[in-house]
N, C-alpha and C positions, 0 to 999 in steps of 0.2 A: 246459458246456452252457448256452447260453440258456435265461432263464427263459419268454420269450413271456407268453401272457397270464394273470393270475394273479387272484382274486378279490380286492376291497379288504379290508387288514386293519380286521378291525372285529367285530361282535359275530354271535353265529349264530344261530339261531330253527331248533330241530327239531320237527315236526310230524306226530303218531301215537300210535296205541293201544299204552299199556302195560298188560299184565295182571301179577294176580296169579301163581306160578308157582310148583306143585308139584314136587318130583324125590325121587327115591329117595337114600335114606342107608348103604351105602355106595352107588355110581352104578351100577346092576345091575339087571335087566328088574325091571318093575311086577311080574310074575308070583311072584317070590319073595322080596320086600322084605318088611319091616313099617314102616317111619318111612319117611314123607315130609318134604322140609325146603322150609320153605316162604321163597323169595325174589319175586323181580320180572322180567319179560323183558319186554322191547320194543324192538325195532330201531334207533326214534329216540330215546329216550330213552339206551338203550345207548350212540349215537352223543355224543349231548349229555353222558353221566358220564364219557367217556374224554375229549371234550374240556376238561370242566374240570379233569379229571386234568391235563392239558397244558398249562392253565392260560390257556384261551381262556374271555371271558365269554360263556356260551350261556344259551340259555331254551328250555326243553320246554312246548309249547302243547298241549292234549288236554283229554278228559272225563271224570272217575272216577266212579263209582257214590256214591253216599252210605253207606257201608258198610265193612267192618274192612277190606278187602282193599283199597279205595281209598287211603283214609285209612294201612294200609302201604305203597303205592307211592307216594305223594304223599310221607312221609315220607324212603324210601328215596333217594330221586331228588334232593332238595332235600338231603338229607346230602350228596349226592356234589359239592356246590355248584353246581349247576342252580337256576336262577331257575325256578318251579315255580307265582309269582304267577297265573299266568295261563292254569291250568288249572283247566278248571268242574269242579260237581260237578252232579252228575243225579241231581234226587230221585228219579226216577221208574226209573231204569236202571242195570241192575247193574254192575259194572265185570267186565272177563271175564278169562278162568281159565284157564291151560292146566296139563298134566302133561306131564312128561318120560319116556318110557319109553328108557334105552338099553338098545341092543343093539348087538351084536359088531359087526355093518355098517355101524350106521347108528342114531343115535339119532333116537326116532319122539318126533311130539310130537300130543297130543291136544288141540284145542279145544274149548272152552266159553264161545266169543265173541258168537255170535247174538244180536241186541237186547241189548250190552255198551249204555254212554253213549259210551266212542267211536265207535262205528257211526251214530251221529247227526250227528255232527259236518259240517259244509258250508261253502260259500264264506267266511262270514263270519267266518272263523276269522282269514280272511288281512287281515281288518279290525283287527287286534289291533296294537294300540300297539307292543308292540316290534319290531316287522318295521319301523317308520317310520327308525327307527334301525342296523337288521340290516346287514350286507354278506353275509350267505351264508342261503338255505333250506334246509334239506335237510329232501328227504320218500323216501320208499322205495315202491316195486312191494305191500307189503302194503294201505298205505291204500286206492287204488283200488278193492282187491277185497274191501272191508267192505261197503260199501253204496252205494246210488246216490249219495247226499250227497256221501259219500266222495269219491268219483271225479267229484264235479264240483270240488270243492274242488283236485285235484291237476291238474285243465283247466285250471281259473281261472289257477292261479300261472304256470302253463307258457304261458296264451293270449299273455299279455302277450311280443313278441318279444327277444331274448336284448338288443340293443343299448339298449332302452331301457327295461328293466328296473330299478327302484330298488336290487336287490340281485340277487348271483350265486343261481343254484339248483343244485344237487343231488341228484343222482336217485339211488338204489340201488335195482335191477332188482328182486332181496329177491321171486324167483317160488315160491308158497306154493301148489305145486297143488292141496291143501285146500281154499281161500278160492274159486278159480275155481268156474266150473260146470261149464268146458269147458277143454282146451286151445287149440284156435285162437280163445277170445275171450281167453285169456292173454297169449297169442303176438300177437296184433294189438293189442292195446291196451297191452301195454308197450313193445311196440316203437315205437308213436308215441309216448306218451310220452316214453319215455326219450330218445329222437333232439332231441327240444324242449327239453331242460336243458341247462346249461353245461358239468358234469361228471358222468357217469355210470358207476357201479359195475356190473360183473356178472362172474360165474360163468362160468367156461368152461363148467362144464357145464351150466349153468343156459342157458347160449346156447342149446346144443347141444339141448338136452330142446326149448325152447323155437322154434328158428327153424333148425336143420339138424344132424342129427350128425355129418357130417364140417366143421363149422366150426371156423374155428384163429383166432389171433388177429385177425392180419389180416383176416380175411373179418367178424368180427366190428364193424372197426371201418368195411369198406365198407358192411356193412349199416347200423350206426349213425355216419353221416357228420357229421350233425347237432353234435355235444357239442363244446366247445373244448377238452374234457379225456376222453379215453374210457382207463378204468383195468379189461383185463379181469386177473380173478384164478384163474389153474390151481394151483385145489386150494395142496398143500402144497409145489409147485416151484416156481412164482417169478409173481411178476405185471407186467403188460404196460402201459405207460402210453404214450397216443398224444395229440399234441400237433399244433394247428396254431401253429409257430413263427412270431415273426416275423423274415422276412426283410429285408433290403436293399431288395428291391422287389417279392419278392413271398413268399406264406409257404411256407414249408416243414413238410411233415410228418416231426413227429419221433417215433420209436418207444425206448420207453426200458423195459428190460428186468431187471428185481432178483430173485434167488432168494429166495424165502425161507428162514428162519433154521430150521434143527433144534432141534424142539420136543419135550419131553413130552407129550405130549396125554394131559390128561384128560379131556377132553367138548370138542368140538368147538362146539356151537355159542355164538355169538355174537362168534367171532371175528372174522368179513368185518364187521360194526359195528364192532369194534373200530377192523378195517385201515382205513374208510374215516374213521373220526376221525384216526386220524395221519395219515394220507396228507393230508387237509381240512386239519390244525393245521399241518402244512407247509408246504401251500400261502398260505394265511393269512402266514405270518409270512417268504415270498418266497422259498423253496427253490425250488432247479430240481426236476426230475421225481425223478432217483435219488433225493437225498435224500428226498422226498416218497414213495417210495414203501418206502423201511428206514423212518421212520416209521410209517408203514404197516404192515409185519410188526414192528415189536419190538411196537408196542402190540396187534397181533393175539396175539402170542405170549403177551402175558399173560392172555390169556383162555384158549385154549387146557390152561393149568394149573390151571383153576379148574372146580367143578361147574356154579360158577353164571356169567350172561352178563357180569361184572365185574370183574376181580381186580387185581392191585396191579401198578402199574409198575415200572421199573427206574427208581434214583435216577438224579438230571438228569448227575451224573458219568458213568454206564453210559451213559444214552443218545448224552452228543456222543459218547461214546470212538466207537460202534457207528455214527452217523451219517458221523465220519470217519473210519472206517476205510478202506483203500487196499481197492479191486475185489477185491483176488485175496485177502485177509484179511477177506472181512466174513461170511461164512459162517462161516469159523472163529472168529470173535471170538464169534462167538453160540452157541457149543457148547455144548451142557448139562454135568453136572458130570462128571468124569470116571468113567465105568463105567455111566451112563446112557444109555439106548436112543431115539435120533430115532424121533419117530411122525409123517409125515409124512403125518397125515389130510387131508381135504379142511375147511377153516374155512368152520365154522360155518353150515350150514344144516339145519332140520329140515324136514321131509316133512309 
């Protein structure tokens, strides 16, 4: 498979509110727990710790409260070897907080973000020294819908057109009907967006919720024409990557198709973070699409076995085996242990 057009390998800049983050011990409704265990979520920051898992040099930009819960995410994040330099701190504004409730369906997630110090955050963000040097942005569909600042800051990056951009961008759709006020200010404002980035991540279902429920992939990527990389992901069966190649003389779209891996799932979300830092560290280092998008699901996979939105990779051994594995073997390569039950949830989104 051609690889077509691929972003320059080089350094990545993620951009977004990480909060503090509550969850039950064992992972079991709020209603009947007594310990909560206290970690860190955030979308892009998520994205930024998996890729330095992979061993891409990234940098997480954002604003924390002056306060313990900052001061642990700032910590956390910079462990995970995220350059973390260049993230303010806000004497005046708290850093925000969510909890985890799961449930059998669906884990709920409660905010306590409202006048956070990221919610402040604005253009000037993308004034910061290490984008001068970046080859890739990536922002996500949650920023927008913090505050007006917010969403002028993910204009700003997007205003600039794709050809003559200093660096590639990266959109994850990341639709948080919470944050909104409304559905169709959701539905029209991520979908411009997202059309204006290089490579954009979304949810089938999140389409679907968002812009038609009979939408399949394809109609997905009529609608978003825009993107040189459109990756939609259904759920726990496999995800869709569409390509304008390039051709002889002229391009050709190419659609490129991977199941996902049979997982244990213990809490679902932050795995689509996961998926789109391997699929990004992929691309990065000039895979075609398949490979980029196993990638994708092994590093989703490990989230998926973890409580929190973080967990451990497979050694670099496991991964080439799993990257080169032959079509009709790569589902089986990734079998859980033997007598262990595939939970083929839907990765990683809370409500």
């Amino acid at each position: 498979m051609s690889t077509g057009w691929r972003p320059a390998d080089g350094p990545v800049v993620c951009v977004g509110e990480t909060m503090a983050a509550l969850a039950p011990t064992p992972p079991e409704s709020l209603d009947g727990v007594d310990e909560l265990r206290l970690s860190v979520a955030g979308a892009e920051s998520n994205v930024a710790m998996y890729l330095a898992d992979l061993g891409r040099p990234v940098s997480w930009l954002s604003a924390l409260g002056d306060d313990a819960f900052g001061r642990r995410v700032r910590a956390a994040v910079a462990a995970a070897g995220v350059d973390v330099t260049g993230v303010r701190t806000d004497p005046e504004r708290p850093t925000g907080l969510l909890v985890k409730d799961p449930r059998p369906e669906r884990t709920r997630v409660h905010y306590y973000r409202t006048g956070s110090a990221a919610s402040a955050l604005g253009p000037d963000v993308l004034d910061d020294v290490r984008l001068r040097s970046a080859s890739l942005l990536h922002l996500s569909g949650i920023t927008p819908a913090l505050s007006p600042s917010c969403r002028d800051l993910v204009r700003r990056a997007l205003d600039t057109p794709p050809n003559s951009r200093p660096y590639a961008i990266s959109f994850d759709v990341n639709h948080r009907p919470a944050l909104w006020p409304d559905d169709a200010t959701a539905a029209t404002v991520l979908r411009e967006l997202a059309d204006r980035a290089d490579i954009v991540f979304v949810g089938l279902d999140e389409a679907q919720e968002l812009w038609g429920a009979d939408l399949q992939p394809d109609g997905v990527r009529r609608l978003l024409a825009g993107p040189r990389i459109l990756v939609v992901k259904d759920g726990g069966r496999a995800a869709h990557a569409f390509s304008a190649e390039d051709g002889s003389e002229v391009e050709v779209e190419v659609e490129c198709t991977v199941p996902a891996l049979p997982t244990d799932v213990v809490e679902p979300v932050g795995a689509g973070d996961a998926f789109a830092a391997g699929f990004l560290a992929g691309l990065l280092r000039g895979d075609d699409l398949r490979r980029a998008l196993r990638l994708g699901h092994i590093t989703a996979a490990s989230a998926l076995k973890v409580t929190g939105d973080h967990g451990p990779l497979p050694d670099a051994v496991t991964i080439e085996r799993l990257l080169g594995a032959a079509d009709g073997d790569w589902v089986n390569a990734g079998q859980p242990s033997p007598g262990a039950t595939a939970d083929r949830h839907r990765p990683g989104r809370a409500s």
